[in-house]
N, C-alpha and C positions, 0 to 999 in steps of 0.2 A: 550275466544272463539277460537275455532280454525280458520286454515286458509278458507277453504271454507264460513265456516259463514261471515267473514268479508270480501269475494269476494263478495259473493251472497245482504249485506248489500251496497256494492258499485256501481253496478249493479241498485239495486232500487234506490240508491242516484239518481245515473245520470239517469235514464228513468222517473225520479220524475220532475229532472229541466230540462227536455226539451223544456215543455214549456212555463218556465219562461220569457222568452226576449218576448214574445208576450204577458203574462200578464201583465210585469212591461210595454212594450208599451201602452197597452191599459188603463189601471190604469193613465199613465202619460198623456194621452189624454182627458183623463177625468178632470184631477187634473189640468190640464196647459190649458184646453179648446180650444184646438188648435187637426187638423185632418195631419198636419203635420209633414212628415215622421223623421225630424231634434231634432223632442223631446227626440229622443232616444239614440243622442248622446253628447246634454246638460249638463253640469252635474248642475243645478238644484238639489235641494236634500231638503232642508228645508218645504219647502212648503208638496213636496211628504211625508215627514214624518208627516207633522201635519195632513195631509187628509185621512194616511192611519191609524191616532192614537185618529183624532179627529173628529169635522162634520164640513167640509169646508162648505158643499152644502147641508143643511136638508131639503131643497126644493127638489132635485134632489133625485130619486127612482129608476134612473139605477146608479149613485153614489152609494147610499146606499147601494145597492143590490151588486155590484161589491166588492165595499169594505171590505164588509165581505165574498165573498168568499177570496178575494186575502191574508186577516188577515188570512182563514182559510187554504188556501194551503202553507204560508209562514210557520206557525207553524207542518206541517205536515213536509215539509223541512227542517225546523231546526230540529225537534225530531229524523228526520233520520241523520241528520248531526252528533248530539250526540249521534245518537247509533254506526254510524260509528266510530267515534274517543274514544269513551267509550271500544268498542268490542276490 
């Protein structure tokens, strides 16, 4: 690919994760059940990965519901990540 294509793929990277730090906040709010601001600079990480791979909460339907979109916009992130370093 030429150079423009892999500006223009760079461009959507980053306007992609913008706002990621507010969904992994809210994801880790959810996962750690806590409405404080200090989750987000924990590093915590175990847990967050089983809740976002497994069903912490099959009771919970804003869990559920969050978790797959956050599955669904991570995977849309990484595709762009590999198209970026692929191009």
């Amino acid at each position: 690919m030429d150079f423009s294509t892999k500006n223009i793929l760079f461009f959507i990277f980053m306007a992609w994760g913008f706002p990621l730090g507010y969904y992994r906040s809210k994801f880790r709010k959810i996962i750690y059940e806590t409405d404080s601001w200090t989750i987000n600079i924990k590093p915590f990480f175990w847990k967050e990965l089983k809740g976002l791979f497994g069903n912490l909460y099959p009771e919970n339907l804003q869990y559920k519901k969050f978790r797959n979109f956050y599955l669904f916009y991570l995977s849309i992130y990484l595709f762009l990540l590999v198209a970026y370093l692929s191009a």
